[in-house]
Backbone as CSV, one residue per row, in Angstrom:
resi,resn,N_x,N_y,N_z,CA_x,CA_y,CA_z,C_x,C_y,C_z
1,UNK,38.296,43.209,80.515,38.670,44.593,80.344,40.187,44.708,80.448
2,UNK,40.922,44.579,79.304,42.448,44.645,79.322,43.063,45.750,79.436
3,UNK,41.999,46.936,78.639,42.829,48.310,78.381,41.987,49.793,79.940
4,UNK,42.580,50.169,80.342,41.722,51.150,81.622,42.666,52.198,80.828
5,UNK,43.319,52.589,79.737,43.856,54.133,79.531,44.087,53.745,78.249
6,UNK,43.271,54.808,76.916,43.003,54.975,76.064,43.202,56.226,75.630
7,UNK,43.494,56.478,73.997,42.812,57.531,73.711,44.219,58.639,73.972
8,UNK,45.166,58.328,72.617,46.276,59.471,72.770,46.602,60.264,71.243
9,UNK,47.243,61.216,71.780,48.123,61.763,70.286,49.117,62.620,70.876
10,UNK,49.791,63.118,69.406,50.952,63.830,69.520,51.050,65.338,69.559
11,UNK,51.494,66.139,70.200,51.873,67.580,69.444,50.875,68.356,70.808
12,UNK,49.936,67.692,71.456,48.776,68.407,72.306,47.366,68.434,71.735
13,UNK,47.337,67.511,70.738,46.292,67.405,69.700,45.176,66.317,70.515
14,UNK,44.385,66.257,70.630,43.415,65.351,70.525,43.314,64.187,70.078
15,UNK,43.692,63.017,70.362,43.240,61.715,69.671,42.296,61.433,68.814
16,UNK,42.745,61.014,67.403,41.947,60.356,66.305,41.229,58.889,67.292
17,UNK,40.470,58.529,66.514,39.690,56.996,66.525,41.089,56.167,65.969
18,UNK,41.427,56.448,65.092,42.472,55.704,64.229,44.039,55.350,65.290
19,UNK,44.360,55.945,66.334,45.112,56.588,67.230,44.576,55.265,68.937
20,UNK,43.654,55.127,68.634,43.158,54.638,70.091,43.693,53.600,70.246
21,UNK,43.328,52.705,69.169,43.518,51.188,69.118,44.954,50.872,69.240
22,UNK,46.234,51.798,69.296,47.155,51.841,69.164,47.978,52.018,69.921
23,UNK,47.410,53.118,70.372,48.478,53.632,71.779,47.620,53.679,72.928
24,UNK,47.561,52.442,73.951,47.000,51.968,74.527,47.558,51.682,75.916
25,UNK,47.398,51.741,77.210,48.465,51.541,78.204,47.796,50.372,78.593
26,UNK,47.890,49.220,79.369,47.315,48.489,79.300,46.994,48.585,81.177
27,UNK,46.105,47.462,81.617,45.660,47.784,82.986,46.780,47.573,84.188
28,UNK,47.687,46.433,83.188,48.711,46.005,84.331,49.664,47.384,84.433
29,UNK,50.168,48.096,83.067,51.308,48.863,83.349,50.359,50.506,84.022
30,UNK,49.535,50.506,84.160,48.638,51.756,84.927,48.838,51.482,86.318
31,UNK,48.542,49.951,86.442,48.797,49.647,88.150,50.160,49.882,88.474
32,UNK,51.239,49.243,87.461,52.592,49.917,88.624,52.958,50.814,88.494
33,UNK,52.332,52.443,87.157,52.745,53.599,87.351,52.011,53.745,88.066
34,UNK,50.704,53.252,88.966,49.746,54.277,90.111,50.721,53.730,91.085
35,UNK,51.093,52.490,91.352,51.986,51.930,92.487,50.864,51.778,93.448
36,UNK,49.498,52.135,93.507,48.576,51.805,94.710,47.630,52.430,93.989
37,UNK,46.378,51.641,94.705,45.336,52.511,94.202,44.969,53.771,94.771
38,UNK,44.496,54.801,94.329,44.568,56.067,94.728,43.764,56.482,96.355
39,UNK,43.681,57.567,96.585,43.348,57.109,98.550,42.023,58.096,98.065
40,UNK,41.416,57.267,98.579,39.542,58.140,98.778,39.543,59.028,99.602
41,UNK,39.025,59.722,99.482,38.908,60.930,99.910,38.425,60.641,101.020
42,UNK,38.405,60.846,102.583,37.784,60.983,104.305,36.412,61.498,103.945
43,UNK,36.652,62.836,103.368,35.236,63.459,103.320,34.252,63.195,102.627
44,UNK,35.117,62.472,101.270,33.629,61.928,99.995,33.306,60.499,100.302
45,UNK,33.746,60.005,101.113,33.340,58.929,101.881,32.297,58.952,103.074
46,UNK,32.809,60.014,103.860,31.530,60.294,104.694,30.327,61.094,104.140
47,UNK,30.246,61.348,102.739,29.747,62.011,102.164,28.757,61.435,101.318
48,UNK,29.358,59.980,101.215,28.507,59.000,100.728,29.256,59.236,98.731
49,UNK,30.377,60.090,98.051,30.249,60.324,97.203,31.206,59.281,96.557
50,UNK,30.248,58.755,95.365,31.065,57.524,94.299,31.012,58.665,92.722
51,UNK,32.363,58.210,92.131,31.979,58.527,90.381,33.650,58.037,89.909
52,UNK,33.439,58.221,88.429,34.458,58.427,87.931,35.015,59.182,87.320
53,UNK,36.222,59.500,87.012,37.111,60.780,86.903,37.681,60.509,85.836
54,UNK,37.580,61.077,84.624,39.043,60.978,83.403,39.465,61.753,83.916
55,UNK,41.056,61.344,83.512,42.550,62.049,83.574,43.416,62.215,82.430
56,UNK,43.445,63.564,82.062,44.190,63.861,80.639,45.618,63.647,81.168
57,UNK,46.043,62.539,80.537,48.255,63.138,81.292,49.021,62.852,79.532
58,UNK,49.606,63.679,80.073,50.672,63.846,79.167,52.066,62.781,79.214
59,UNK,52.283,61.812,78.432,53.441,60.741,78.987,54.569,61.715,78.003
60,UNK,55.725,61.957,78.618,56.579,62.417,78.104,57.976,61.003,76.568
61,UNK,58.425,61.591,75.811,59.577,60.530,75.583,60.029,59.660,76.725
62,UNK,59.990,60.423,77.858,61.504,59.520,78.861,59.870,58.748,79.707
63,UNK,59.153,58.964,79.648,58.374,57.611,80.182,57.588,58.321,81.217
64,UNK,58.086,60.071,81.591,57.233,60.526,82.975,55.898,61.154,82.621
65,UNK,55.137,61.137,83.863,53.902,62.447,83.558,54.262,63.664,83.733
66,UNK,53.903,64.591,82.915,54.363,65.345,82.527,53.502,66.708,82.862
67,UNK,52.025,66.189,82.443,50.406,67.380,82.619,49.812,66.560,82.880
68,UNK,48.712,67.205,83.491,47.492,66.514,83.905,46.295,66.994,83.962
69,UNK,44.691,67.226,83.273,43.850,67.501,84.129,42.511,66.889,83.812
70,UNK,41.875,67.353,84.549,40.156,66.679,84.454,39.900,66.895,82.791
71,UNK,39.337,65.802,82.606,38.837,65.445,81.299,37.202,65.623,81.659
72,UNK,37.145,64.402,82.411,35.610,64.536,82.737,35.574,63.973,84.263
73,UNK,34.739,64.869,84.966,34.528,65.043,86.039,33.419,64.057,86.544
74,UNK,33.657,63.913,87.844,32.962,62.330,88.775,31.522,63.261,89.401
75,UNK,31.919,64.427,89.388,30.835,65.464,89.936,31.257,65.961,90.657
76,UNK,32.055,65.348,92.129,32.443,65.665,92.995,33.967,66.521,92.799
77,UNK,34.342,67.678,93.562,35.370,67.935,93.366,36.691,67.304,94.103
78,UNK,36.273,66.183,95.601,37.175,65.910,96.603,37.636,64.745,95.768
79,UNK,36.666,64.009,94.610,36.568,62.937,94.058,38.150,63.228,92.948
80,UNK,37.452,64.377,92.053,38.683,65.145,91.035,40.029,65.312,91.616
81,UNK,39.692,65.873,92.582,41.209,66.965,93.440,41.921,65.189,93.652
82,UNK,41.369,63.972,94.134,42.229,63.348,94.104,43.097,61.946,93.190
83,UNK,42.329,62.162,92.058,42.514,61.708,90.806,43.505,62.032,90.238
84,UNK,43.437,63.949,90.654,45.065,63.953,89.981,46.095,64.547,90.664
85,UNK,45.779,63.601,92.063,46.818,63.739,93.183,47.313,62.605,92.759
86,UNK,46.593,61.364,92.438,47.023,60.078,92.287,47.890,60.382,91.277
87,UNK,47.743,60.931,89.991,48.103,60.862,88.383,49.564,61.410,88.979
88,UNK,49.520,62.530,89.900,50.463,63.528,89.943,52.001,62.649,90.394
89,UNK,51.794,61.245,91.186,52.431,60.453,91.492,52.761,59.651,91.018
90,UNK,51.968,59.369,89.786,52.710,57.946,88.714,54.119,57.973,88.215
91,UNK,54.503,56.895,88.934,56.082,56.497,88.131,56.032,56.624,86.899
92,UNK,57.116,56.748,85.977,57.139,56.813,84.340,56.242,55.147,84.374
93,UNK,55.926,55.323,82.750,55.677,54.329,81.784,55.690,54.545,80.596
94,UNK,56.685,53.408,80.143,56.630,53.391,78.515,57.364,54.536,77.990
95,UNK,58.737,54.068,78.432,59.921,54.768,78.122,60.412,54.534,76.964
96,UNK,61.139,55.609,75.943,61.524,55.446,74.715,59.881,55.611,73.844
97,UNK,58.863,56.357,74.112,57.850,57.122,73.151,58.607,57.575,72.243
98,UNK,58.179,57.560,71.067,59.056,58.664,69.585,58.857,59.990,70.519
99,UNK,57.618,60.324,70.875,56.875,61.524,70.816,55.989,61.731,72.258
100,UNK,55.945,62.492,72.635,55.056,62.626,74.001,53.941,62.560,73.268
101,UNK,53.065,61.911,74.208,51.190,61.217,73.928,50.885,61.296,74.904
102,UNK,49.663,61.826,74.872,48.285,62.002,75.507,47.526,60.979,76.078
103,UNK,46.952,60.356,76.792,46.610,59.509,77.461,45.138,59.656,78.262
104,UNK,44.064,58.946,78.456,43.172,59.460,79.093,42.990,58.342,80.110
105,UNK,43.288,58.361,81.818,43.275,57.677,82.609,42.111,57.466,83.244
106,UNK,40.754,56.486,83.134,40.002,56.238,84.173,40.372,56.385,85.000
107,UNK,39.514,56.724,86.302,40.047,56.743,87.758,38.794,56.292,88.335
108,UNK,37.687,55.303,88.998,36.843,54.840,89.712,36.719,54.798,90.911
109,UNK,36.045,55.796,92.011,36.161,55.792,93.449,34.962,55.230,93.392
110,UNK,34.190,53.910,94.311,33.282,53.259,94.224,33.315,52.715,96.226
111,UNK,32.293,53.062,97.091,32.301,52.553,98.679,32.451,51.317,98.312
112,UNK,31.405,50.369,97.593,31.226,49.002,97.696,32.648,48.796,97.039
113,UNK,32.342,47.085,97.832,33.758,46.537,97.590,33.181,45.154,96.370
């Protein structure tokens, strides 16, 4: 699994199929804009709650995030609320874009290790 963030376009538009294969972030450069993996939630842990979270972000020209929000939801909201606490913290990536692109970030909170 090379690619964990897929799925962009330009203008605020929606990503083509044609678009995916292309503008692609790959897993390594997601890890050093997260800089850590994101912090589980106290309560959805004692809560017993696992899912995963898309994250719509917006990568600007100069490389920062820019927007962010739930794409698709883990179920949980402590799960969401911190998906794009994490997103809200990513260092730039992929500086010098022509164009700000859209991006859709997995996010996986899972107990087992």
């Amino acid at each position: 699994m090379t690619s964990l963030v897929s799925a962009c376009a330009t203008s605020g538009e929606p990503a083509s199929a044609s678009c995916e294969s292309q503008c692609q972030i790959t897993k390594k450069e997601l890890l050093l804009a997260l800089g850590a993996k994101p912090d589980y939630p106290v309560e959805a842990r004692w809560l017993g709650q696992e899912g995963r979270v898309i994250i719509r972000v917006l990568v600007g020209s100069d490389g920062a995030f820019s927007k962010a929000s739930v794409k698709k939801s883990s179920g949980y909201a402590l799960l969401d609320q911190a998906a794009l606490e994490a997103v809200s913290k990513m260092k730039t990536v992929r500086k010098g874009e022509a164009k700000p692109r859209w991006y859709l970030v997995p996010i996986t909170f899972s107990l087992k290790k």
